[in-house]
Gaussian input, Z-matrix of N, CA and C with variables (Angstrom, degrees):
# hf/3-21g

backbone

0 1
 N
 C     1     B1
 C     2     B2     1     A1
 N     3     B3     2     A2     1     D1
 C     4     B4     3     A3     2     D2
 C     5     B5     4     A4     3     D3
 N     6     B6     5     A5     4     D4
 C     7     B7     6     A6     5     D5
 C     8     B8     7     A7     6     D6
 N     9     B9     8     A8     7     D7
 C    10    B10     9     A9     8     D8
 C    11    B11    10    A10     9     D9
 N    12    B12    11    A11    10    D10
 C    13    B13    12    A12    11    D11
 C    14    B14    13    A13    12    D12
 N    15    B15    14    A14    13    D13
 C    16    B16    15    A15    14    D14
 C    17    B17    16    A16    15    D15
 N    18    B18    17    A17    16    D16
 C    19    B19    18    A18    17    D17
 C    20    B20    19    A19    18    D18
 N    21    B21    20    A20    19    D19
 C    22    B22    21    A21    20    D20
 C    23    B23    22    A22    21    D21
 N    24    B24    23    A23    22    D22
 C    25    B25    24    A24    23    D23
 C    26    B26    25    A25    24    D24
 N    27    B27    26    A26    25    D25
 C    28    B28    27    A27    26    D26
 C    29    B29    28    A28    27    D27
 N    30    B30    29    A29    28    D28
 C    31    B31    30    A30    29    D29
 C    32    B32    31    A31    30    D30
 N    33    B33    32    A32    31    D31
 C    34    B34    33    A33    32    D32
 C    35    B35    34    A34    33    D33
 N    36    B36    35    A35    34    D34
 C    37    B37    36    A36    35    D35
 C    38    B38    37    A37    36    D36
 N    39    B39    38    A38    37    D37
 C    40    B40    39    A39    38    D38
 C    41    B41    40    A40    39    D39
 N    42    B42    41    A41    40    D40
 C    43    B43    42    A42    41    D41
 C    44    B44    43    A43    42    D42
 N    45    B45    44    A44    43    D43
 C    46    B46    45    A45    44    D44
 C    47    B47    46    A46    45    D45
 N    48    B48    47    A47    46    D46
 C    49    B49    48    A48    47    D47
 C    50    B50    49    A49    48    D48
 N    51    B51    50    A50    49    D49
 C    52    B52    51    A51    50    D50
 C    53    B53    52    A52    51    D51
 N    54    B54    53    A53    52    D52
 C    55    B55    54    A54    53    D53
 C    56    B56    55    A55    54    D54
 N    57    B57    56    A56    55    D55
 C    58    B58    57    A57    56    D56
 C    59    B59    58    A58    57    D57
 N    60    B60    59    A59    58    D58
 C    61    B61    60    A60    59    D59
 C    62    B62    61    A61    60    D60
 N    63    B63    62    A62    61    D61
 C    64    B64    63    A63    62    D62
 C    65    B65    64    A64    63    D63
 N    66    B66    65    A65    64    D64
 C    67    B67    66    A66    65    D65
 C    68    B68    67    A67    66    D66
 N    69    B69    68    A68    67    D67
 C    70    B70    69    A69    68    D68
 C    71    B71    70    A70    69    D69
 N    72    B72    71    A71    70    D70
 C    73    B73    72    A72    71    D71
 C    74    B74    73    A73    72    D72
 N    75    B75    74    A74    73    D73
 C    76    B76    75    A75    74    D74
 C    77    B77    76    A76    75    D75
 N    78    B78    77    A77    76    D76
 C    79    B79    78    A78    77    D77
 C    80    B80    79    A79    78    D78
 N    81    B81    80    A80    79    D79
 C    82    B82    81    A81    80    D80
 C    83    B83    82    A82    81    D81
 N    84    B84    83    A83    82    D82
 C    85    B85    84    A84    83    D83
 C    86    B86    85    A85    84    D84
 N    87    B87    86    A86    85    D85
 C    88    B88    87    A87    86    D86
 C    89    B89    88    A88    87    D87
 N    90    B90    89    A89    88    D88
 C    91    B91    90    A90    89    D89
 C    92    B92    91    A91    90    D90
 N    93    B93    92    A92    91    D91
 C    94    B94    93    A93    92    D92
 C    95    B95    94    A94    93    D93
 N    96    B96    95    A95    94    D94
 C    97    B97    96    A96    95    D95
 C    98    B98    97    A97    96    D96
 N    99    B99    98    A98    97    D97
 C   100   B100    99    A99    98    D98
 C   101   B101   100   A100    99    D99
 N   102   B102   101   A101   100   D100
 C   103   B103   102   A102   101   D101
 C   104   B104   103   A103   102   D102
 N   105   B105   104   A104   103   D103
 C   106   B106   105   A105   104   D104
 C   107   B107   106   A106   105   D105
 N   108   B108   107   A107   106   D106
 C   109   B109   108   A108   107   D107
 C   110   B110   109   A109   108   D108
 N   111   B111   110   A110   109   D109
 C   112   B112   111   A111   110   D110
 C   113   B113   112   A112   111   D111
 N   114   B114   113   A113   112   D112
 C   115   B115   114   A114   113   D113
 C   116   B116   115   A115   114   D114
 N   117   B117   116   A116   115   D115
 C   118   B118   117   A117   116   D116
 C   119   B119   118   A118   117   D117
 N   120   B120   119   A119   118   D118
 C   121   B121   120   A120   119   D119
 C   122   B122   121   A121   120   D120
 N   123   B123   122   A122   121   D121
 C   124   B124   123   A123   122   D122
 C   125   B125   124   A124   123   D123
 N   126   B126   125   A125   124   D124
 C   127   B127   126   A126   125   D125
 C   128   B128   127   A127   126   D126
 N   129   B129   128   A128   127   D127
 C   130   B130   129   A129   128   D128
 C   131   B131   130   A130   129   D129
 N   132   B132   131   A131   130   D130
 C   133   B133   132   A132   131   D131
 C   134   B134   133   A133   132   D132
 N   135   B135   134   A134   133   D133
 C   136   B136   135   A135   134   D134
 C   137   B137   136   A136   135   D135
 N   138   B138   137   A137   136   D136
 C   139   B139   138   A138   137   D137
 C   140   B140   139   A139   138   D138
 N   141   B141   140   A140   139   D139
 C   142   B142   141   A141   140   D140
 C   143   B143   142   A142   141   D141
 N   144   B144   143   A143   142   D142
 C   145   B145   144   A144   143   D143
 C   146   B146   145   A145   144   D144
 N   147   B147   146   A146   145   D145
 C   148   B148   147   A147   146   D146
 C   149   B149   148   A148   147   D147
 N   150   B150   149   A149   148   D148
 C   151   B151   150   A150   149   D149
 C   152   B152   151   A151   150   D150
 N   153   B153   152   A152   151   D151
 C   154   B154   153   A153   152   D152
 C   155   B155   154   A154   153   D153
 N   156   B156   155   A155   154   D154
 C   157   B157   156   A156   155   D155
 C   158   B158   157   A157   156   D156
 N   159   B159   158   A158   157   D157
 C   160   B160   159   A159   158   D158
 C   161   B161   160   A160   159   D159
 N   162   B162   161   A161   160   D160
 C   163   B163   162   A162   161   D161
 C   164   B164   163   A163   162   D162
 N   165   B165   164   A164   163   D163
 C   166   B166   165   A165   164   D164
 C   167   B167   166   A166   165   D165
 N   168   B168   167   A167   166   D166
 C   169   B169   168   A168   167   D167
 C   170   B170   169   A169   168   D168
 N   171   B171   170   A170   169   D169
 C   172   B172   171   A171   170   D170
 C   173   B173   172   A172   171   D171
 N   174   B174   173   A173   172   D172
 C   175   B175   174   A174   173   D173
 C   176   B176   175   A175   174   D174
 N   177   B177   176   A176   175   D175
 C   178   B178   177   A177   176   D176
 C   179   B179   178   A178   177   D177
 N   180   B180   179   A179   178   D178
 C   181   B181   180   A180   179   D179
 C   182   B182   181   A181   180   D180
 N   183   B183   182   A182   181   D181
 C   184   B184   183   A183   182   D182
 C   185   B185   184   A184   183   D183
 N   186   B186   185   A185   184   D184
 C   187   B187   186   A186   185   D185
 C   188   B188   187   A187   186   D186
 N   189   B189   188   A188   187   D187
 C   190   B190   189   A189   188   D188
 C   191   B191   190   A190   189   D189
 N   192   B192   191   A191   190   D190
 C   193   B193   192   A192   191   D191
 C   194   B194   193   A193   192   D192
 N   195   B195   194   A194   193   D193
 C   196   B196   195   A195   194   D194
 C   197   B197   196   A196   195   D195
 N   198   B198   197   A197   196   D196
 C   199   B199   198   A198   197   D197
 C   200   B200   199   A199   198   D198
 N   201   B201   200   A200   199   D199
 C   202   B202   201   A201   200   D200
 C   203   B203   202   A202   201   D201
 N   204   B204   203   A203   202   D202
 C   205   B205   204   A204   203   D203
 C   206   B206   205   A205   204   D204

   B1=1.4389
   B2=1.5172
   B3=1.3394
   B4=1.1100
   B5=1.8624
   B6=1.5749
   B7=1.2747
   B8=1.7491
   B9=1.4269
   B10=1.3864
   B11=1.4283
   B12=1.4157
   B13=1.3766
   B14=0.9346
   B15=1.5124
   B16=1.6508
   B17=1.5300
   B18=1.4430
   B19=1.3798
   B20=1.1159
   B21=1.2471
   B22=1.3319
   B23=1.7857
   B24=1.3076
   B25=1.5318
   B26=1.4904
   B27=1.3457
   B28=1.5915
   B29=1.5559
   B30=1.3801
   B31=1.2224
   B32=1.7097
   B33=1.4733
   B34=1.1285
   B35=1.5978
   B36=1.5202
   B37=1.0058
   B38=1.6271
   B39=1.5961
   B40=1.4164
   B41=1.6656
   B42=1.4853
   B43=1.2745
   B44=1.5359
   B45=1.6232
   B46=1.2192
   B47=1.4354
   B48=1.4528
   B49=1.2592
   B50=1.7419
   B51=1.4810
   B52=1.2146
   B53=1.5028
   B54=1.3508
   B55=1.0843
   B56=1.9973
   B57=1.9224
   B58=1.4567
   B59=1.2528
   B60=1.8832
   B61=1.3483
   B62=1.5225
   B63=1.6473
   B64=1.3778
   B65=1.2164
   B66=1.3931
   B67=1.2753
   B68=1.6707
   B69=1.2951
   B70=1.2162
   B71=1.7788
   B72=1.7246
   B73=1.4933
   B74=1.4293
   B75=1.6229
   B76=1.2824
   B77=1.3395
   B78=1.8267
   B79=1.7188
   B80=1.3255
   B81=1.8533
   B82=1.4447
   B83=1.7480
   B84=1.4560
   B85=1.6309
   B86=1.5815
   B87=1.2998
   B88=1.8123
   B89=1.5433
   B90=0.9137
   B91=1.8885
   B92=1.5611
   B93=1.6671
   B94=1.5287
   B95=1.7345
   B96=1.4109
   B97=1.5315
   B98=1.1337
   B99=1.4387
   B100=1.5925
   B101=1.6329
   B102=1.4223
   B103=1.0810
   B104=1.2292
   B105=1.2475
   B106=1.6524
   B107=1.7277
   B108=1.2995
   B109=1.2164
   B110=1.6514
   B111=1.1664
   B112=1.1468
   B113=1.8690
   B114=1.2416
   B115=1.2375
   B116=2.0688
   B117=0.9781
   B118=1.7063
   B119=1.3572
   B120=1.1611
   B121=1.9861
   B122=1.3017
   B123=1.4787
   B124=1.5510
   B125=1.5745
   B126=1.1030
   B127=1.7588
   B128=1.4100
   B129=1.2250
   B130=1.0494
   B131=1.5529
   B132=0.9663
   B133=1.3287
   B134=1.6245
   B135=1.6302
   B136=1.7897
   B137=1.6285
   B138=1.2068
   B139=2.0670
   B140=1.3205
   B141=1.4172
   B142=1.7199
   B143=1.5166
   B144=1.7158
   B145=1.6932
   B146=1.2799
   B147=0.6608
   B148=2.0088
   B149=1.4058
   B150=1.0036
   B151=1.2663
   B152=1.7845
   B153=1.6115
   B154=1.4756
   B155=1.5674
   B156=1.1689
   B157=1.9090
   B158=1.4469
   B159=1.2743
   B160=1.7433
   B161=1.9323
   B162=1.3867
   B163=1.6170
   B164=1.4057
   B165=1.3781
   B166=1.6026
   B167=1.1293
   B168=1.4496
   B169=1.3009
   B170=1.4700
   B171=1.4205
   B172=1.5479
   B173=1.3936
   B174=1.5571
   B175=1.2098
   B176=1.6292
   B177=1.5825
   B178=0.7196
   B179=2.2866
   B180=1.4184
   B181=1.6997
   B182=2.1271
   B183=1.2786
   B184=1.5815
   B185=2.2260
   B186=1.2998
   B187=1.4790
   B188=1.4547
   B189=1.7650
   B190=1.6408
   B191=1.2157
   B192=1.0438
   B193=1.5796
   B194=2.0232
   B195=1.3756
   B196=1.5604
   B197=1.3925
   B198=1.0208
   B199=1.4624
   B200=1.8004
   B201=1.5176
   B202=2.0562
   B203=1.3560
   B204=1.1320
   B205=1.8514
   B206=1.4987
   A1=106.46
   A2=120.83
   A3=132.37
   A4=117.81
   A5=111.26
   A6=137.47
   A7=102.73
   A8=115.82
   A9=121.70
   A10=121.02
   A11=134.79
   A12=126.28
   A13=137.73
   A14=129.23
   A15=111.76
   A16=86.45
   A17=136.99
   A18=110.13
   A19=118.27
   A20=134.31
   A21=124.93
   A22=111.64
   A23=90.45
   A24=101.48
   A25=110.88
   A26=123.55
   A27=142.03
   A28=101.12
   A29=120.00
   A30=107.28
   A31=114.89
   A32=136.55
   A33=113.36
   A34=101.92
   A35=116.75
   A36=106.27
   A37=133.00
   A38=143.17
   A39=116.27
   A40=126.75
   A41=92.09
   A42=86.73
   A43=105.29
   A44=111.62
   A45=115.82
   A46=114.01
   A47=125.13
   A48=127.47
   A49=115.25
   A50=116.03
   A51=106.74
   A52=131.68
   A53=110.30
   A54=104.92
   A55=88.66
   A56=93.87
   A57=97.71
   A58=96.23
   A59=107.05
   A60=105.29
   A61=96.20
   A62=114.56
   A63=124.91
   A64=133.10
   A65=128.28
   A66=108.42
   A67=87.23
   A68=142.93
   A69=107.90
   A70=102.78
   A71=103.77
   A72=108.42
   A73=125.82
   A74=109.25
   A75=112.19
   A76=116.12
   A77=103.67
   A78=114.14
   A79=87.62
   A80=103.81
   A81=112.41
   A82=103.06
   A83=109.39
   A84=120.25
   A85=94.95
   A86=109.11
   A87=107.61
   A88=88.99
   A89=141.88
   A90=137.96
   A91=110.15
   A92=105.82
   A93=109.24
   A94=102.84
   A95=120.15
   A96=134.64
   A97=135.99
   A98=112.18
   A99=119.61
   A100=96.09
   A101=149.11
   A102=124.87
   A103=124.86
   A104=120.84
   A105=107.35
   A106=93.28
   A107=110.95
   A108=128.52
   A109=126.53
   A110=104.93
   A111=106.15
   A112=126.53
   A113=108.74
   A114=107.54
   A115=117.54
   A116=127.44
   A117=121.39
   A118=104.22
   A119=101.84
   A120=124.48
   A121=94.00
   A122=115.44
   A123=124.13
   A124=89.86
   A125=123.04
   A126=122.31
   A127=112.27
   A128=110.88
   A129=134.02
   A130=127.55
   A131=138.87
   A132=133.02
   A133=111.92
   A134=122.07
   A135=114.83
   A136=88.60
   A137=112.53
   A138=119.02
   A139=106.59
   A140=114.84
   A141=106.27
   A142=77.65
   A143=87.63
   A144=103.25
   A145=156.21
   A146=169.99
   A147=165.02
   A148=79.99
   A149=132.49
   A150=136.65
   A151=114.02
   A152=99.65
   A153=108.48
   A154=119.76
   A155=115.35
   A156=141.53
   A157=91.05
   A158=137.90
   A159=106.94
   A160=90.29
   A161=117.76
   A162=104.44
   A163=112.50
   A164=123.25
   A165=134.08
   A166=140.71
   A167=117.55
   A168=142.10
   A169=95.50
   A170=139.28
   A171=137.41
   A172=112.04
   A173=122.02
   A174=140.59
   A175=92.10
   A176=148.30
   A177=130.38
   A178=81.08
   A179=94.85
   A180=98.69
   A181=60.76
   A182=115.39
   A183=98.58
   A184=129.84
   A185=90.65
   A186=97.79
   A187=104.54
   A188=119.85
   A189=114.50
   A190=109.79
   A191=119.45
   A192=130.48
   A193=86.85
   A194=122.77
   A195=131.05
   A196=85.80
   A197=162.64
   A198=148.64
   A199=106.75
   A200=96.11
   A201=104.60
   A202=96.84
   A203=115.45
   A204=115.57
   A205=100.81
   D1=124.70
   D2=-166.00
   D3=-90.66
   D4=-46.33
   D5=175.50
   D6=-100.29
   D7=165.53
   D8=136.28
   D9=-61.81
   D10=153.75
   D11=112.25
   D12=17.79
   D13=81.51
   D14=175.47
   D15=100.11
   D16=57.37
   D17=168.65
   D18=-120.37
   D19=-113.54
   D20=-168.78
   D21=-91.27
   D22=-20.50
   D23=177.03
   D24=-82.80
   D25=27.73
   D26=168.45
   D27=40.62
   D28=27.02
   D29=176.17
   D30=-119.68
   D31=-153.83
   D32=162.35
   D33=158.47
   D34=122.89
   D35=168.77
   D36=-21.69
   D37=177.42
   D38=137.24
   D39=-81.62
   D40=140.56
   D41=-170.71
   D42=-100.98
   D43=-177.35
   D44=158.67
   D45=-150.80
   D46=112.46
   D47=-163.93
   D48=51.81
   D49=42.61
   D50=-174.71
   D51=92.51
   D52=-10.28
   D53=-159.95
   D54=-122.41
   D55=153.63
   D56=-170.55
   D57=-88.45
   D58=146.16
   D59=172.12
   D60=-111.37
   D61=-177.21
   D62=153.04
   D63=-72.86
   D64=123.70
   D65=-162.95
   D66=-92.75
   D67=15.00
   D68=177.95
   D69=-98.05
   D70=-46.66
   D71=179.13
   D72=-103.37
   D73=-3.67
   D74=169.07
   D75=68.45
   D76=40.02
   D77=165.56
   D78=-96.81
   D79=138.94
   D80=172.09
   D81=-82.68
   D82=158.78
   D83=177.11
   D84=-84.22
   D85=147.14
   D86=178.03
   D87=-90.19
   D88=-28.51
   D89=-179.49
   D90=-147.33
   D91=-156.30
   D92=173.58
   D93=-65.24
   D94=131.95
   D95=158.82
   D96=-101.29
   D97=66.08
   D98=-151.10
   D99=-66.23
   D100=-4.29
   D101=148.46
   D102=-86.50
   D103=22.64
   D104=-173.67
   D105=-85.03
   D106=178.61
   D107=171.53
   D108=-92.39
   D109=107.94
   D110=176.68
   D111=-96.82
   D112=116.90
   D113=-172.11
   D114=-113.38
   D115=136.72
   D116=159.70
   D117=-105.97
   D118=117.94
   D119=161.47
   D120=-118.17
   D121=134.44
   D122=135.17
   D123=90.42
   D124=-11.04
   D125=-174.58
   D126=110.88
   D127=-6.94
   D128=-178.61
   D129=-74.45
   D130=91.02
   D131=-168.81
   D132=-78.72
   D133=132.68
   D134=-155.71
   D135=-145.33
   D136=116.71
   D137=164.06
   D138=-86.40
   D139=151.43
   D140=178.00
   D141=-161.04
   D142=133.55
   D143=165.05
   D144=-12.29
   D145=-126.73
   D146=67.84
   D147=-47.07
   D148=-87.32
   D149=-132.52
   D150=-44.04
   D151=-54.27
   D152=173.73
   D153=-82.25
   D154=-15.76
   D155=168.08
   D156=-75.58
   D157=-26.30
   D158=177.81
   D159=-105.08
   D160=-46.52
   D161=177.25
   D162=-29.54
   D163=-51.98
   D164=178.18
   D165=-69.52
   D166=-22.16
   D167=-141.26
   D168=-64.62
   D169=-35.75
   D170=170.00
   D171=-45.56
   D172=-64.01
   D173=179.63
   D174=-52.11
   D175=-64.39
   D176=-96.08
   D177=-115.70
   D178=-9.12
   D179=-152.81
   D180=-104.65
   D181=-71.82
   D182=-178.06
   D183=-11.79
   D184=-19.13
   D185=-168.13
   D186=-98.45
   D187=-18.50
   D188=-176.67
   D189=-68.92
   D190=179.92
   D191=-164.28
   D192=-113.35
   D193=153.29
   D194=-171.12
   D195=-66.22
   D196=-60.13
   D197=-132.29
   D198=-93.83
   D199=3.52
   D200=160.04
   D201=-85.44
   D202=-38.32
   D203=-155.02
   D204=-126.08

């Protein structure tokens, strides 16, 4: 994770007291989670777990453009 939450890119997971949640299952991060997944849809900037980032990971590598892979 490069930025906080909420940064300049006016977007931001939901938070609660600071802290990043998942937007898919809504486990909060206990601190910074430099493996979680960070995604922007819609302008929107969205973190999601290991947990739901490996459930997905087909869907999620399906969305790069060939010059990721």
């Amino acid at each position: 994770m490069t930025t906080l939450p909420g940064g300049s890119d006016k977007g931001g997971s939901p938070t609660k007291r600071g802290r990043v949640v998942c937007a898919r299952c809504g486990t909060f991060a206990d601190g910074l989670q430099p493996t979680w997944t960070c995604s922007v849809e819609n302008g929107v900037r969205q973190y999601f777990c290991d947990s739901c980032s490996r459930e997905n990971l087909r869907a999620i590598e399906g969305r790069l453009d060939s010059a990721w892979w």
